[in-house]
C-alpha positions as CSV (number, residue, x, y, z in Angstrom):
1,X,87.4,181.5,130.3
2,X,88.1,178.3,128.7
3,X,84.7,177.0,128.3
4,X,81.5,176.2,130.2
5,X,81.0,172.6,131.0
6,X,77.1,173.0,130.3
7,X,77.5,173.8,126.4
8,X,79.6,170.2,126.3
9,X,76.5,168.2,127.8
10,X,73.9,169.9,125.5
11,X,76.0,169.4,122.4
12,X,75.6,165.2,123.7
13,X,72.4,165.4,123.8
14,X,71.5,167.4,120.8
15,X,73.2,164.3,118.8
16,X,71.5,161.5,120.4
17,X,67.9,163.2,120.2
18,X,68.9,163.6,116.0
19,X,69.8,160.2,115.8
20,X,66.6,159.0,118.1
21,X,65.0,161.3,115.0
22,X,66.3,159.7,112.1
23,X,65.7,155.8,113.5
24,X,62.2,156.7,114.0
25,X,61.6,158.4,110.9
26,X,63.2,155.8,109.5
27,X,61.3,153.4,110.6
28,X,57.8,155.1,109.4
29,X,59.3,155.0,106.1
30,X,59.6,151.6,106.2
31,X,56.2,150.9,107.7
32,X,55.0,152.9,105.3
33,X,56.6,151.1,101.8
34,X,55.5,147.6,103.7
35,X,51.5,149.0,103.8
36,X,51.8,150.0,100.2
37,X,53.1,147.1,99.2
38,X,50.5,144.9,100.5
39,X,47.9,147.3,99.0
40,X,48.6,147.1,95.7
41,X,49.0,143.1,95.9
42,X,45.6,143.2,97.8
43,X,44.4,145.1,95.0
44,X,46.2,142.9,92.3
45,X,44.6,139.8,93.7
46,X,41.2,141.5,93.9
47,X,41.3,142.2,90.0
48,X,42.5,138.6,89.6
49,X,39.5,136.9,91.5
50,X,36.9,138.3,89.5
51,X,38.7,138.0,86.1
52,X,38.4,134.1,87.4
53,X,35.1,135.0,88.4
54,X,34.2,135.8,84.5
55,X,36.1,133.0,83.4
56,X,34.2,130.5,85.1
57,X,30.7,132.1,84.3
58,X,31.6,131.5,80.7
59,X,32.6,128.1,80.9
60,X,28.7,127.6,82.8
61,X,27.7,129.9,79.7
62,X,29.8,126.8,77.2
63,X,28.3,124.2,79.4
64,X,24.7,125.4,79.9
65,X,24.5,125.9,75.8
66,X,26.1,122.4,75.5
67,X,23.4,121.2,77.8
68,X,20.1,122.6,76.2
69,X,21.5,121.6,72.5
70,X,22.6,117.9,73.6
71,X,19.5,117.3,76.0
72,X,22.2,116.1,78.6
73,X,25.8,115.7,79.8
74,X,27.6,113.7,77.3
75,X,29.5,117.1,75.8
76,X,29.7,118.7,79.3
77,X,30.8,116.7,82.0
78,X,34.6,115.9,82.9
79,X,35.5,118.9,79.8
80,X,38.3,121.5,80.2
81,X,40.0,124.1,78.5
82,X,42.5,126.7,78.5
83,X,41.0,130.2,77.3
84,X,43.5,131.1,75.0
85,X,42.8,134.7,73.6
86,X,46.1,137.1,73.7
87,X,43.8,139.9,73.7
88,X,41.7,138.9,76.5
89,X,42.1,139.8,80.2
90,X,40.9,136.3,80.9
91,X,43.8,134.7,78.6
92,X,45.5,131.5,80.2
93,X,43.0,131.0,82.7
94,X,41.7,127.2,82.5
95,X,38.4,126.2,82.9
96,X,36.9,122.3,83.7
97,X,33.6,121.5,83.9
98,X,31.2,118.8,85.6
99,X,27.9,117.7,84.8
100,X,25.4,115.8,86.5
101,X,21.4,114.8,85.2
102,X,18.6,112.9,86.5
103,X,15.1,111.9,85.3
104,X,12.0,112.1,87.1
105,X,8.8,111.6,86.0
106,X,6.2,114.6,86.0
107,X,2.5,114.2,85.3
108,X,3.3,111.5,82.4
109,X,6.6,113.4,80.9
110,X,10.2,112.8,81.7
111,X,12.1,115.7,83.0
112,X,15.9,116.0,83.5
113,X,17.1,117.7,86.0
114,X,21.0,118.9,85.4
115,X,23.4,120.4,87.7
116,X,26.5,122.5,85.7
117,X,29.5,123.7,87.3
118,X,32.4,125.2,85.9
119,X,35.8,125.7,87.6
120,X,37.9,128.4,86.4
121,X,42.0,128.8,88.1
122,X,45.1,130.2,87.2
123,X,48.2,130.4,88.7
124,X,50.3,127.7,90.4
125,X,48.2,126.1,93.4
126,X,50.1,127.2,97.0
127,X,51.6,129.8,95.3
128,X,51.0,133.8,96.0
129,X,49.1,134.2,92.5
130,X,46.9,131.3,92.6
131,X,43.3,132.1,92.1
132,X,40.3,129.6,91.8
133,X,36.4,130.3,91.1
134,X,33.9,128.4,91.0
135,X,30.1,128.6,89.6
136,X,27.2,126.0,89.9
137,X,23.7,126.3,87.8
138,X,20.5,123.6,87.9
139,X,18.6,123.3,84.7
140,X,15.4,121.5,83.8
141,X,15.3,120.1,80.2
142,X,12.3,118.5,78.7
């Protein structure tokens, strides 16, 4: 007997199904590193956005004590900053601010009515690690 011509077909076969095997296993792997990948970006960015968050509620903190002690906008409006604390997750952030007041008369007594915001980025705009918060607050001061 020299040989059977089945066992030369199976042996054929056997390879292609291993390779078929390996692409496809290969390609999970792949699929896999990609989905991990954009999770922990997804998660990077989410940690970002709210230290920008905290960084622009204490530049409406600066600009709401600014306010009350002034009676006004003249130390508030058109202001920015760049928080620079080594120490501090919200180091290098920058932070501008914007005021706004008008008077109205109340019963006999003049009322101002202020509106704060405070814009907080960091980050190069268009680029993957730009973030940008932003926080209004209305005050009334006698």
């Amino acid at each position: 007997m020299i040989g059977s011509p089945g066992k030369a077909k199976q042996g054929g076969l056997s390879i292609i199904s291993a390779i078929f095997l390996v692409v496809i296993l290969s390609m999970l792997a792949a699929f896999m590193v990609s989905i991990s990948s954009v999770q922990h970006t997804t998660a990077a960015l989410g940690a970002r956005s709210a230290r920008a968050y905290y960084a622009a509620r204490a530049g409406l903190t600066w600009a709401t004590y600014q306010a009350e002690k002034d009676t006004g906008c003249g130390n508030v409006d058109g202001k920015s900053f760049t928080i620079n604390d080594p120490g501090s997750t919200l180091n290098g952030f920058r932070v501008s601010t914007a005021c706004t007041m008008t008077d109205h008369q109340v019963q006999n007594q003049t009322l101002h009515f202020v509106v704060l915001s405070a814009t907080a980025s960091a980050g190069t705009w268009g680029s993957g690690d730009f973030v940008s918060r932003r926080m209004r607050a209305k005050l009334t001061l006698p």
